[in-house]
BAFI-3210 file (N, C-alpha, C; in Angstrom, 3 decimals, decimal comma, padded with zeros to 6 digits):
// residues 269
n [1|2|3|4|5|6|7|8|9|10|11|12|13|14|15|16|17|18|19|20|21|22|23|24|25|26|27|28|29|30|31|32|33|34|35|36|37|38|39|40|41|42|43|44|45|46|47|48|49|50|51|52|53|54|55|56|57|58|59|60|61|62|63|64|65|66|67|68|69|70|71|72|73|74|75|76|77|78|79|80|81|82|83|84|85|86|87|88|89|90|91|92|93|94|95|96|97|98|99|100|101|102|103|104|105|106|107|108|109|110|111|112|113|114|115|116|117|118|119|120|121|122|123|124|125|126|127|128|129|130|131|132|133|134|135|136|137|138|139|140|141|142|143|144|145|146|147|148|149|150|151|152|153|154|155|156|157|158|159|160|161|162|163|164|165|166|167|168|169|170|171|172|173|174|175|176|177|178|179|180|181|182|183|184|185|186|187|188|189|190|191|192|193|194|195|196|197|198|199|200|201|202|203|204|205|206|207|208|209|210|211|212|213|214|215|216|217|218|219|220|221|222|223|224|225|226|227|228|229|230|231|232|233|234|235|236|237|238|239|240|241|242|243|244|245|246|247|248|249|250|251|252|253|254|255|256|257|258|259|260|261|262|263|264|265|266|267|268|269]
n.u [011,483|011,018|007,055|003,619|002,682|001,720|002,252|-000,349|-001,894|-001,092|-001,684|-004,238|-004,906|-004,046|-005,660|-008,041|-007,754|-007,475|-008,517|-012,097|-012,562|-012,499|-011,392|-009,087|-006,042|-006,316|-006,350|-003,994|-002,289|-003,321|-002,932|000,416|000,742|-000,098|001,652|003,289|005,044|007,748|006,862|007,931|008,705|006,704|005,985|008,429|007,735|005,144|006,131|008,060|006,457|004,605|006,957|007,832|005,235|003,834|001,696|-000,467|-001,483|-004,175|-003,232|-000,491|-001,037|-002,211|-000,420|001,560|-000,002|000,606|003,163|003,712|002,364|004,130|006,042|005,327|004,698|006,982|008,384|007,207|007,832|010,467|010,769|009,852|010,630|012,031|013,576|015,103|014,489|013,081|011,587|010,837|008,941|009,609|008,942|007,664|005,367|006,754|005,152|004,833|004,634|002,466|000,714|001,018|002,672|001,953|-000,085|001,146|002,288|000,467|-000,484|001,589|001,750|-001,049|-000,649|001,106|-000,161|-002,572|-001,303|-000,562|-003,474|-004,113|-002,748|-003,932|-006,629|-005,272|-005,192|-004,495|-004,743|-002,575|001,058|002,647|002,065|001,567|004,492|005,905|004,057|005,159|007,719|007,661|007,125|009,298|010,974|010,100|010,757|012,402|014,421|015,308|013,739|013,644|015,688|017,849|017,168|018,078|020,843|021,077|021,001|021,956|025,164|028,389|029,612|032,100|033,199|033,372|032,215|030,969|028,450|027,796|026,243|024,744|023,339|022,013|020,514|018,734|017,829|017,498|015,848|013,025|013,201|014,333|012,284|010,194|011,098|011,745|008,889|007,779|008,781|008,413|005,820|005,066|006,065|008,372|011,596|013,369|015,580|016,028|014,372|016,762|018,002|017,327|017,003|019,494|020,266|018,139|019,709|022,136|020,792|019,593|022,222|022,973|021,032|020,963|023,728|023,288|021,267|022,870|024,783|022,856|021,745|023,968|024,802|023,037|022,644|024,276|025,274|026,900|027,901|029,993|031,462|033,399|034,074|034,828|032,885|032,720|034,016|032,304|030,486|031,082|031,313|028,552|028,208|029,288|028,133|025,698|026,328|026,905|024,371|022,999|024,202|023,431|020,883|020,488|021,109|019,172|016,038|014,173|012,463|014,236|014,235|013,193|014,271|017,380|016,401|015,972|017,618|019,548|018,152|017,997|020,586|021,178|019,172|017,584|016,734]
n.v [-022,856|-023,392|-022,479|-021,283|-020,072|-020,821|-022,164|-022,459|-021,059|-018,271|-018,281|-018,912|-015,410|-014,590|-015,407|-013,540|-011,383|-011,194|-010,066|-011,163|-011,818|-013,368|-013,224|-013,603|-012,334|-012,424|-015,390|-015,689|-014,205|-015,636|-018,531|-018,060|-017,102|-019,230|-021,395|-023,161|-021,664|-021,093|-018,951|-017,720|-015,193|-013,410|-014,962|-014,570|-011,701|-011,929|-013,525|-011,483|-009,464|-010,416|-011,213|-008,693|-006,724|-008,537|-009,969|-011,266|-008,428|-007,059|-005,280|-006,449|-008,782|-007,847|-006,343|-008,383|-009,985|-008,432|-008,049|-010,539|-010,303|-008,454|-009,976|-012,234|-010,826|-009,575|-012,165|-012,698|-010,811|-011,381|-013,547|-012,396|-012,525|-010,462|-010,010|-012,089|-014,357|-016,894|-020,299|-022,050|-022,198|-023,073|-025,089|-025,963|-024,690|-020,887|-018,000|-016,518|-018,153|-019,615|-018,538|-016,403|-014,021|-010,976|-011,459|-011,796|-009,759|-008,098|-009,500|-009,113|-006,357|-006,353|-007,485|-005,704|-003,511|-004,817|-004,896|-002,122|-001,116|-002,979|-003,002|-000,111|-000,303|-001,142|000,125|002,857|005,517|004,780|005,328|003,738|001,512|003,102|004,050|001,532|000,731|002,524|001,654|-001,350|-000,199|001,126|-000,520|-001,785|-000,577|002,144|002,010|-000,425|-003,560|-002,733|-001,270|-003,318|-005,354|-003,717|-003,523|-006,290|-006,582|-004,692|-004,186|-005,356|-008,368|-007,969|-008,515|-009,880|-007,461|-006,286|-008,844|-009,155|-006,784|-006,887|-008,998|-008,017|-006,070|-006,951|-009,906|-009,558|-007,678|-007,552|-009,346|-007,567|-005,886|-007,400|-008,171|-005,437|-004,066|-006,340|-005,238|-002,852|-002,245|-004,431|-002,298|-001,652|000,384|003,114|002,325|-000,113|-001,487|-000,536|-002,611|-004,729|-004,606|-004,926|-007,516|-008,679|-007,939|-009,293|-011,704|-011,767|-012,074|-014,489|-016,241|-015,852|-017,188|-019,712|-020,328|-019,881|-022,116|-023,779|-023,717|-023,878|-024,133|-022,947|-019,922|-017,012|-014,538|-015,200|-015,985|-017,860|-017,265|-016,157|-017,813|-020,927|-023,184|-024,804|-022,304|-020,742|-021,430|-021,705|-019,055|-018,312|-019,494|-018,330|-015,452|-016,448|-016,800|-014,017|-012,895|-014,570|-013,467|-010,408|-011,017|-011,522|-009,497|-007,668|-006,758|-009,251|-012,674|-014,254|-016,343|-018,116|-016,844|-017,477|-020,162|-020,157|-019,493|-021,628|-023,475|-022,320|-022,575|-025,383|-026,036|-027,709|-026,897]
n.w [-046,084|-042,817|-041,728|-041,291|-043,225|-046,701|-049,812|-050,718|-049,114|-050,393|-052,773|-052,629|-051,505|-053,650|-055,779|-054,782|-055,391|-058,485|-061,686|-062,577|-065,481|-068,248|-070,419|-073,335|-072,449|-069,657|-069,329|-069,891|-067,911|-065,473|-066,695|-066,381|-063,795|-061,720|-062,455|-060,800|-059,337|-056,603|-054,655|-052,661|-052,224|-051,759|-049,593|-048,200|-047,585|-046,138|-043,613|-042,566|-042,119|-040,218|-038,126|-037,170|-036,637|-035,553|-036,538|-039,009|-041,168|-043,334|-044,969|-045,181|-046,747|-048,955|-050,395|-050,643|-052,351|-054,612|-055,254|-056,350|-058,275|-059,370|-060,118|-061,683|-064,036|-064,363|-065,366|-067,913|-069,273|-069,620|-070,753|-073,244|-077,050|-078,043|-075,702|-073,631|-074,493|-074,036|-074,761|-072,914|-069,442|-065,906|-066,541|-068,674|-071,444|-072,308|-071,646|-074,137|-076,137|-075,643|-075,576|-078,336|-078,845|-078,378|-077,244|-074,600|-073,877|-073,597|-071,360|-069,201|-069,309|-068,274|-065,888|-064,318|-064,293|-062,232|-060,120|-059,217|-058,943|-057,107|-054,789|-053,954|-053,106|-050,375|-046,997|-047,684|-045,930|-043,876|-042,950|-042,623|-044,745|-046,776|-047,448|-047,966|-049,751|-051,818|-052,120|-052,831|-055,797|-056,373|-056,651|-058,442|-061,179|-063,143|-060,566|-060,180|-061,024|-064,104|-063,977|-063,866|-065,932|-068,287|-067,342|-068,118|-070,545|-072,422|-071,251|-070,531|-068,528|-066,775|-064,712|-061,495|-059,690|-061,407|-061,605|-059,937|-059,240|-060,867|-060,298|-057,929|-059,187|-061,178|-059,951|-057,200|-056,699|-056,302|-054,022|-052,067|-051,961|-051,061|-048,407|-047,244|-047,477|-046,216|-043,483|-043,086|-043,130|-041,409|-039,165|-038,796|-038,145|-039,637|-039,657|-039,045|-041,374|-042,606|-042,905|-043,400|-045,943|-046,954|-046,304|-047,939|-050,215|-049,889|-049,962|-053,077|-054,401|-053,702|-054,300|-057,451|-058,110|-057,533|-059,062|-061,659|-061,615|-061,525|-063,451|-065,519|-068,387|-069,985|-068,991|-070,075|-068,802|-066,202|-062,821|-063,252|-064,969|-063,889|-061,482|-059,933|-059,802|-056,817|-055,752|-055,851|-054,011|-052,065|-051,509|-051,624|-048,832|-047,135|-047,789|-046,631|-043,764|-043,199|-043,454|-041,673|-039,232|-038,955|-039,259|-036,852|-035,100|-035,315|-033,870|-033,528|-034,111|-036,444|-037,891|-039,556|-042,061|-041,853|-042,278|-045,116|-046,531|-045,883|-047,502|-049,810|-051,041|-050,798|-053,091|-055,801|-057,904]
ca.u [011,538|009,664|006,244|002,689|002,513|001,724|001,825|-001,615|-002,515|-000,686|-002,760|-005,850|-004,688|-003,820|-007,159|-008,849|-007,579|-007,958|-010,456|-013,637|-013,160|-012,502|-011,151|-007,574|-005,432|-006,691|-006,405|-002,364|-002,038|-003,495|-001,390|001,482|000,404|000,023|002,580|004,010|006,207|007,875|006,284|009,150|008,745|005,538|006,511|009,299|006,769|004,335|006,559|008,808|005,487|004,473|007,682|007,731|004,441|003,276|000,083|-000,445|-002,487|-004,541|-002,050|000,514|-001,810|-002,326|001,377|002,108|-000,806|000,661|004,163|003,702|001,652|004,865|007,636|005,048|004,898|008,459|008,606|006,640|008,351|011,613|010,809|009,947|011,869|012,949|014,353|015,980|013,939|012,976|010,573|010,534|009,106|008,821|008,969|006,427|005,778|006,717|003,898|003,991|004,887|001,819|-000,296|001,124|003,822|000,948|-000,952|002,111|002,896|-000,713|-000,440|002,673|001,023|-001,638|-000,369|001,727|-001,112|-003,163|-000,439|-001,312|-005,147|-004,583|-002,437|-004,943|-007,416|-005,290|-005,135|-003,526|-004,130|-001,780|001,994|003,992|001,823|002,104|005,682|005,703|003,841|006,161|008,620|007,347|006,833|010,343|011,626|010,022|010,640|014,143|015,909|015,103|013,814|013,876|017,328|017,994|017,143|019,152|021,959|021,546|020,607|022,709|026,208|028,774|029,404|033,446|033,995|032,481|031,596|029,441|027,598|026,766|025,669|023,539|022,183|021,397|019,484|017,889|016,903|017,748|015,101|011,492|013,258|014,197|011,388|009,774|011,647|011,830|007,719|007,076|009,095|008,030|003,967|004,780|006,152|009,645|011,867|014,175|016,982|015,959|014,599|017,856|019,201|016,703|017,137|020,819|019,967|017,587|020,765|022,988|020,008|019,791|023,426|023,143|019,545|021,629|024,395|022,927|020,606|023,619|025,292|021,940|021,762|024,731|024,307|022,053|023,457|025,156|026,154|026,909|029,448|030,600|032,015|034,607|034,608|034,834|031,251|033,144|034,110|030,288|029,475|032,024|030,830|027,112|028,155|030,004|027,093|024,382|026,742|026,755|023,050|022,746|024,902|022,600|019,203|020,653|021,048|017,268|015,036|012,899|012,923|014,169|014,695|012,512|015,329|017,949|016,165|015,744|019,390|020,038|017,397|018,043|021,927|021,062|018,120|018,263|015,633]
ca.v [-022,278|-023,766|-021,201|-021,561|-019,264|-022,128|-021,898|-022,846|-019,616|-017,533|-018,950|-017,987|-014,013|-013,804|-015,359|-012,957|-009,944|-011,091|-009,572|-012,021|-011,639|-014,501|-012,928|-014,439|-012,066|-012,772|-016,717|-015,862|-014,002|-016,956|-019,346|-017,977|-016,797|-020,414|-022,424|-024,030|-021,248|-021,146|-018,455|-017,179|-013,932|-013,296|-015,708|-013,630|-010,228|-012,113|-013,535|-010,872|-008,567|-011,315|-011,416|-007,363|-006,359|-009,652|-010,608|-010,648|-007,689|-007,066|-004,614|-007,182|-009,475|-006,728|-005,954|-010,134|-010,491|-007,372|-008,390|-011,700|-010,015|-007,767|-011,192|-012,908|-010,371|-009,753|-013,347|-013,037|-010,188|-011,611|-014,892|-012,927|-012,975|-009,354|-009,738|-013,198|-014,889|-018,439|-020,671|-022,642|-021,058|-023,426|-026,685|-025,810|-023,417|-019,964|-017,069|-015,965|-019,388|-020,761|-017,180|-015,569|-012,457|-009,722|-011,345|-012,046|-008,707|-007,569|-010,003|-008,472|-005,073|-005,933|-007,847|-004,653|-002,740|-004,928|-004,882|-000,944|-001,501|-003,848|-002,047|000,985|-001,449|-001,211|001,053|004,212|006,268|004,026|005,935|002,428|000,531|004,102|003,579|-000,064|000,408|003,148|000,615|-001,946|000,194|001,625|-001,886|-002,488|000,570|002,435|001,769|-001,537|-004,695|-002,100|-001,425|-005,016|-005,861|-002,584|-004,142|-007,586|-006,476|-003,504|-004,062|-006,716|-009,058|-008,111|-009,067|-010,078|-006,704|-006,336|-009,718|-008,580|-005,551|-007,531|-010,214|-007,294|-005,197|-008,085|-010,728|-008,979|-006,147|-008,179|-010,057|-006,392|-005,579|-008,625|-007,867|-004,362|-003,870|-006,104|-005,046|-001,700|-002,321|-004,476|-001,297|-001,536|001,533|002,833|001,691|-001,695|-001,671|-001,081|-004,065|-005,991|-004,004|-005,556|-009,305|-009,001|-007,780|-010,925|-012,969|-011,773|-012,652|-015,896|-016,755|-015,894|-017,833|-020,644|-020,097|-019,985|-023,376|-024,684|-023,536|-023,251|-024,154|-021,649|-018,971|-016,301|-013,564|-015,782|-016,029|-019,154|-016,768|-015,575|-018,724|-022,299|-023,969|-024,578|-021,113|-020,289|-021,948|-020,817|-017,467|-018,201|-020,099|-016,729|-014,678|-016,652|-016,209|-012,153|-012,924|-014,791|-012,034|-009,080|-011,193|-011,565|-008,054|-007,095|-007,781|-010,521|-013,951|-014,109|-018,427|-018,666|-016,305|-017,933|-021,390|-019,672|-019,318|-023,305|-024,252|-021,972|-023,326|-027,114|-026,760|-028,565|-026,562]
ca.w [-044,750|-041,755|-041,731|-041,722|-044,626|-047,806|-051,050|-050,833|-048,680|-051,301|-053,936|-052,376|-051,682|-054,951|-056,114|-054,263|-056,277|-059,864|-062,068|-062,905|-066,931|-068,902|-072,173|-073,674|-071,991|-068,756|-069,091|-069,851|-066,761|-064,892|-066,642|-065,624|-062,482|-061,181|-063,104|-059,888|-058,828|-055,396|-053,664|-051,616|-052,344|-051,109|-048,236|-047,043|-047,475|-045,158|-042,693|-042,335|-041,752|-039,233|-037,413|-036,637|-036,092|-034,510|-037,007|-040,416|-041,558|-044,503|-045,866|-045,917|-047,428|-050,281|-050,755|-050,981|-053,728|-055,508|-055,416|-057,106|-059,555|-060,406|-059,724|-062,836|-065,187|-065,164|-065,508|-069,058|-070,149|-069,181|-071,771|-074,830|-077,847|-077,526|-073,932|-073,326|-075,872|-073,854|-074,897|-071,731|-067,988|-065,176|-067,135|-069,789|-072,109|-071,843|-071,985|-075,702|-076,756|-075,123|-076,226|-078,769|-078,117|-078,929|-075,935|-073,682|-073,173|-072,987|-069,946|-068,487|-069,026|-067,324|-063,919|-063,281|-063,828|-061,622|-058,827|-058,614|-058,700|-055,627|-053,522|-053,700|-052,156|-049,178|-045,476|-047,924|-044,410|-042,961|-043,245|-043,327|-045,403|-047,977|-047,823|-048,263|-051,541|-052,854|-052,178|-054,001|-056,846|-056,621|-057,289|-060,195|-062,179|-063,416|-059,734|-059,437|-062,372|-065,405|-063,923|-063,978|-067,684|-068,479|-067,370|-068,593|-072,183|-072,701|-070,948|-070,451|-067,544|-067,066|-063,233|-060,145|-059,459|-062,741|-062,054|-058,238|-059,395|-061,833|-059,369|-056,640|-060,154|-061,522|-059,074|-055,784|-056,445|-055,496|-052,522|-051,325|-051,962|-050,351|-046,828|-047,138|-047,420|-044,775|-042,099|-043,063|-043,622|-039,747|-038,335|-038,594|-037,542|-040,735|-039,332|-039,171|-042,739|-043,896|-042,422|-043,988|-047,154|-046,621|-045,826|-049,374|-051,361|-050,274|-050,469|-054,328|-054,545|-053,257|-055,380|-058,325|-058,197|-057,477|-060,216|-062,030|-061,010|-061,869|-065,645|-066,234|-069,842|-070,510|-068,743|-070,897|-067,701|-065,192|-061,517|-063,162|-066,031|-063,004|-060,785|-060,652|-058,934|-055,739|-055,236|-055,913|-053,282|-050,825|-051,348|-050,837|-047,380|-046,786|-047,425|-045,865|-042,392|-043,296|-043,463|-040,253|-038,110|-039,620|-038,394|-035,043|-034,736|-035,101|-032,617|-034,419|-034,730|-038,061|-038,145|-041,620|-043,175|-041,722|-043,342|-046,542|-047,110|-046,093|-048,303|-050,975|-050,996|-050,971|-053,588|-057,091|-059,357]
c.u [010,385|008,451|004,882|001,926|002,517|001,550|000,984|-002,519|-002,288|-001,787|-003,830|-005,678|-004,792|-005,007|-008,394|-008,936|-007,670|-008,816|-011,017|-013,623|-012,456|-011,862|-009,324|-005,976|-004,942|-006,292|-004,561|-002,220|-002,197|-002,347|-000,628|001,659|000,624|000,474|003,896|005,016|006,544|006,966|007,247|008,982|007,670|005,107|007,015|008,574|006,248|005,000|007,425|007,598|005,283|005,547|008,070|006,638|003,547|001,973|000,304|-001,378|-003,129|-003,926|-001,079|000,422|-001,755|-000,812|001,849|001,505|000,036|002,395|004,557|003,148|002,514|005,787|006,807|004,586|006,186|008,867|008,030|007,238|010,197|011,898|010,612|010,990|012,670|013,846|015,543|015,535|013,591|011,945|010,128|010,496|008,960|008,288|007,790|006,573|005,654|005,077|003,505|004,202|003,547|000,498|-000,284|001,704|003,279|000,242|000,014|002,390|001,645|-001,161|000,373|001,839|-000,201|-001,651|000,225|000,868|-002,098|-002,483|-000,292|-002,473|-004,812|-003,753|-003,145|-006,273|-006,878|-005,422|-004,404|-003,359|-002,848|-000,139|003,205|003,554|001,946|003,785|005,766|004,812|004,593|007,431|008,765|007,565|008,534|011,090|011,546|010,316|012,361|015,179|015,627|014,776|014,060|015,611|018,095|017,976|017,711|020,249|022,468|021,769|021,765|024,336|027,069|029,105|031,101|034,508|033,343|031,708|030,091|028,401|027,251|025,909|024,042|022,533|021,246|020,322|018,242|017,111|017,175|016,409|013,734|012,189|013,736|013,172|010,059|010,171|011,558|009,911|006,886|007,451|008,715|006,480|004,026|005,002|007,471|010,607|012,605|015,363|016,927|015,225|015,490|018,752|018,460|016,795|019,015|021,327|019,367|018,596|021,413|021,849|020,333|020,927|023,410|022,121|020,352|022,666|024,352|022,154|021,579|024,180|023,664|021,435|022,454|025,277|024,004|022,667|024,291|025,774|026,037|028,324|030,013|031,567|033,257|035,137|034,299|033,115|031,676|033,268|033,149|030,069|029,902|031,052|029,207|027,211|028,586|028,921|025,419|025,105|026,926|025,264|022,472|023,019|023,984|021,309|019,476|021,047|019,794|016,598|013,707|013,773|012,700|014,528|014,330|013,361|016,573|017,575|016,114|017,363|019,714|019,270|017,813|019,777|022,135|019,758|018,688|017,681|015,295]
c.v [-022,819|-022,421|-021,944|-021,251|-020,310|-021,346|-021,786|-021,583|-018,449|-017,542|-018,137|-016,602|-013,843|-014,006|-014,311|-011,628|-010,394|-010,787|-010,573|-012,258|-012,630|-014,579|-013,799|-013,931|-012,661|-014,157|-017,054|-015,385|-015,027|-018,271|-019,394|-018,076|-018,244|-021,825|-023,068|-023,257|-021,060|-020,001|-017,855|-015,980|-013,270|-013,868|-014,952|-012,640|-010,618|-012,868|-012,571|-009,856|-009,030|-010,930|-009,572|-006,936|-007,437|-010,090|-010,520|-010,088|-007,837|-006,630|-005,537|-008,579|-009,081|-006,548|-007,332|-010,180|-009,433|-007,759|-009,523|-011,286|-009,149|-008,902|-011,503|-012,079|-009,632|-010,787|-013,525|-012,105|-010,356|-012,549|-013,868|-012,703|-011,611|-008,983|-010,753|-014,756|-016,714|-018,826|-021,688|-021,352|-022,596|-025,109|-027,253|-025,119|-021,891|-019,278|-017,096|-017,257|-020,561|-019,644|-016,503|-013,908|-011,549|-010,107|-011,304|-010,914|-008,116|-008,090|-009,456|-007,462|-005,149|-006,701|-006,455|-003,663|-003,110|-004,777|-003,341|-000,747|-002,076|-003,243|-000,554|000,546|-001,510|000,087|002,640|004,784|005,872|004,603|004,541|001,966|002,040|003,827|002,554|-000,277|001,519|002,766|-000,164|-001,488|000,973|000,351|-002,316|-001,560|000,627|002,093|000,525|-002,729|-004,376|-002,033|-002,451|-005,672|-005,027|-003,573|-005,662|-007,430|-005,689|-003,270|-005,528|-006,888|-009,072|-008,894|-009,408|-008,788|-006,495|-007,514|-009,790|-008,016|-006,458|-008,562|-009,375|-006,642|-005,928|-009,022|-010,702|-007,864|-006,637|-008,935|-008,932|-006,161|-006,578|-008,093|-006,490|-003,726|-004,525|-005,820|-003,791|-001,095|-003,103|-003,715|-001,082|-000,273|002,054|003,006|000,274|-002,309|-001,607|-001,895|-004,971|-005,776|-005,123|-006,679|-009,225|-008,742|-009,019|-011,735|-013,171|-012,376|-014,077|-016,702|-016,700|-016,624|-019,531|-020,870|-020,134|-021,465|-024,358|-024,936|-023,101|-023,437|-023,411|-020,321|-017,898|-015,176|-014,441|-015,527|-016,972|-018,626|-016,383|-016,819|-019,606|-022,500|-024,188|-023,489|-020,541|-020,386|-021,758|-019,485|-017,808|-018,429|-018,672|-015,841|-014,805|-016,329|-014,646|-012,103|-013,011|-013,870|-010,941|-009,494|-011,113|-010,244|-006,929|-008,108|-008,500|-011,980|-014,281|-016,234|-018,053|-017,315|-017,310|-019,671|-021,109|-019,871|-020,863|-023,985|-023,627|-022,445|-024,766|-027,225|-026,813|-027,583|-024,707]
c.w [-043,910|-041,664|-041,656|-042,827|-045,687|-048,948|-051,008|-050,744|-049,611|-052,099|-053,753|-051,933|-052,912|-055,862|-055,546|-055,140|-057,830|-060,437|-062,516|-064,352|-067,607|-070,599|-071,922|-072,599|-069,997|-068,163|-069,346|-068,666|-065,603|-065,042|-066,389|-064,292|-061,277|-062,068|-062,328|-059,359|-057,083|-054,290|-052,515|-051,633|-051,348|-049,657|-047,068|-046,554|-045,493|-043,539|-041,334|-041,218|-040,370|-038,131|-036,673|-036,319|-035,627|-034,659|-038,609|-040,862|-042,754|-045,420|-046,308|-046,884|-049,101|-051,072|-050,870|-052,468|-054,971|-055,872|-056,395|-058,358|-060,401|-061,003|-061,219|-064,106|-065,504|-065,556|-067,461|-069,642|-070,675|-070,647|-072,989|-075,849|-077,750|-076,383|-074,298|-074,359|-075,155|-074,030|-074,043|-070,551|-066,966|-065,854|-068,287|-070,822|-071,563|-072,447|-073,288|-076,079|-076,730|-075,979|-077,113|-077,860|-078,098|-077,109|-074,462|-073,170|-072,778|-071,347|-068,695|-068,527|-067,362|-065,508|-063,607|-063,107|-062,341|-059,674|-058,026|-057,903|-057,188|-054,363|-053,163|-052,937|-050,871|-048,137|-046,391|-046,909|-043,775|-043,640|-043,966|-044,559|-046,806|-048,532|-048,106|-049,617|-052,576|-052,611|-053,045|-055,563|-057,345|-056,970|-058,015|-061,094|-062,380|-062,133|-059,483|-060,929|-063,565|-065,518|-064,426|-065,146|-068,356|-068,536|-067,907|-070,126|-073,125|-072,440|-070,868|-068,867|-067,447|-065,748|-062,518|-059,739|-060,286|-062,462|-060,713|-058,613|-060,264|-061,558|-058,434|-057,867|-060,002|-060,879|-057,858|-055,708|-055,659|-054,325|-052,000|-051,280|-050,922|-048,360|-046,536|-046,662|-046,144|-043,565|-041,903|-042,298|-041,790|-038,651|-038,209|-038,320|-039,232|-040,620|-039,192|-040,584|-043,349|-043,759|-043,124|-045,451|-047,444|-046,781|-047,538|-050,419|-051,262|-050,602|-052,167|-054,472|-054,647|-053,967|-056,932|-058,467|-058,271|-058,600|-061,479|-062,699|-061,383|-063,091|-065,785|-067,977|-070,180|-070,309|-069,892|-070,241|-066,746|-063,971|-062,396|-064,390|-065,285|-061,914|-060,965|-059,562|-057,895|-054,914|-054,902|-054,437|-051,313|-050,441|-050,377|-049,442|-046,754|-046,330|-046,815|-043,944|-042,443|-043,210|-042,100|-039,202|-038,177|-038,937|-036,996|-034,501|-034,726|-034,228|-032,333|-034,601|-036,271|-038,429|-039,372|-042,542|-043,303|-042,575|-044,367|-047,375|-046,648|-047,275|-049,881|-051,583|-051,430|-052,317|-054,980|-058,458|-058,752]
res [x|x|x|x|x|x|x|x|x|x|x|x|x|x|x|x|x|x|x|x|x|x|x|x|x|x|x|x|x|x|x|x|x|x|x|x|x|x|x|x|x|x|x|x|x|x|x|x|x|x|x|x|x|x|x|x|x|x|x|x|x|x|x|x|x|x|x|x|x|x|x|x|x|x|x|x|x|x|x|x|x|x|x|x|x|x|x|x|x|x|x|x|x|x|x|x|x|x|x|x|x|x|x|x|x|x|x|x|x|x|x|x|x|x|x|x|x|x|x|x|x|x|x|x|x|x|x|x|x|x|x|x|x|x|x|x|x|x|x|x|x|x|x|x|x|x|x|x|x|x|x|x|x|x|x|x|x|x|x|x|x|x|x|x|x|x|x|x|x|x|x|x|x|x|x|x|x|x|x|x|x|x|x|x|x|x|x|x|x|x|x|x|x|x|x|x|x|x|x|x|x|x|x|x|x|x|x|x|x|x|x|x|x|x|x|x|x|x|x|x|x|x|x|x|x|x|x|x|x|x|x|x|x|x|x|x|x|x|x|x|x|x|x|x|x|x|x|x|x|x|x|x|x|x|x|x|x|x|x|x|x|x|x|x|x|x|x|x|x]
***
């Protein structure tokens, strides 16, 4: 998405909040932490924030760093052998594979812990930015990523419905969460959070599928279990114009969504 928001800038938020200590656990959280991942998440947070309340605050600063810090320790708990069991993340090795599974989760433990810690660091007075972190936190728990590995682990994948449901659980919950926090934390009304709440469900949709179509080897619940890779891709074009209609109905320039969904459509990895 066109932005001034960089990886780069990410980087350094999220360096800002790590603790100082140097022990093993610590040096897995890191590893992961900056193992080349896109940053979109934390992107959308801060643009979105940007594009409604017309700056980017410290709060939404706080709520970006804290977000990434939940996106990469579901990312480590996601790989180990009890979950989905991969020993690749990101074109390397995964967490426990690189740390040992004893420390891997001690890592996961403690980003989601630290993703509390750092949103308590922010404006609490502040009513949005309160909501906007019991947002966050509602996304990662039973209605939201716990949900999400629930359903991947535990049920089967029988129709299109089931493998919506399972893109919006699973990897729809932090890009709600992502749009939802900052239009909130920029002032948004809550009627226009739940349009953006809205836009982050197809997004999920559309991040999944593609994700799909891109391993589909790997894959074991996939769209491609109900349609052919063409159809896929229909759909996404489908639901990035349900996307587009929805931004043009709030009264923000939403362009770097609208690029998100061309880019996320055309990309390879």
């Amino acid at each position: 998405m066109k932005t001034n928001v960089t990886v780069q800038y990410i980087d350094g938020i999220i360096r800002e909040y790590l603790p100082k200590n140097r022990d093993k656990v610590q040096q897995a959280m890191e590893y992961m932490l900056f193992s080349g991942g896109k940053r979109f998440r934390p992107m959308l947070l801060l643009n979105t924030a940007k594009a409604v309340g017309g700056r980017i605050t410290d709060g939404a600063k706080i709520l970006a760093a804290a977000l990434e810090f939940v996106h990469t320790y579901s990312l480590i708990h996601d790989d180990l052998p009890c979950m989905d069991n991969d020993d690749m993340r990101r074109g390397r090795r995964s967490c426990h594979m690189q740390f040992g599974e004893a420390c891997a989760v001690l890592a996961g433990d403690a980003l989601l812990n630290l993703a509390a810690e750092t949103v308590f660091r922010g404006p609490m007075s502040n009513k949005n930015y309160q909501a906007a972190c019991a947002y966050l936190f509602r996304m990662s728990g039973i209605d939201g990523l716990v949900h999400g590995q629930s359903l991947d682990l535990f049920t089967e994948t029988k129709n299109i419905d089931d493998a919506t449901e399972l893109a919006v659980a699973k990897t729809g919950t932090l890009i709600r969460a992502a749009l939802v926090c900052g239009a909130t934390v920029g002032g948004a009304t809550q009627e226009e959070a739940a349009l953006f709440d809205e836009i982050a469900c197809k997004l999920g949709v559309c991040y999944q599928i593609i994700d799909d179509i891109l391993d589909s080897k790997k894959c074991e619940k996939s769209f491609l279990d109900m349609y052919t890779e063409s159809d896929l891709i229909d759909h996404v074009h489908e639901l990035n114009g349900e996307i587009k209609a929805i931004c043009d109905r709030l009264p923000y320039d939403l362009q770097f969504i609208k690029d998100f969904c061309e880019e996320n459509a055309a990309r390879k990895k």
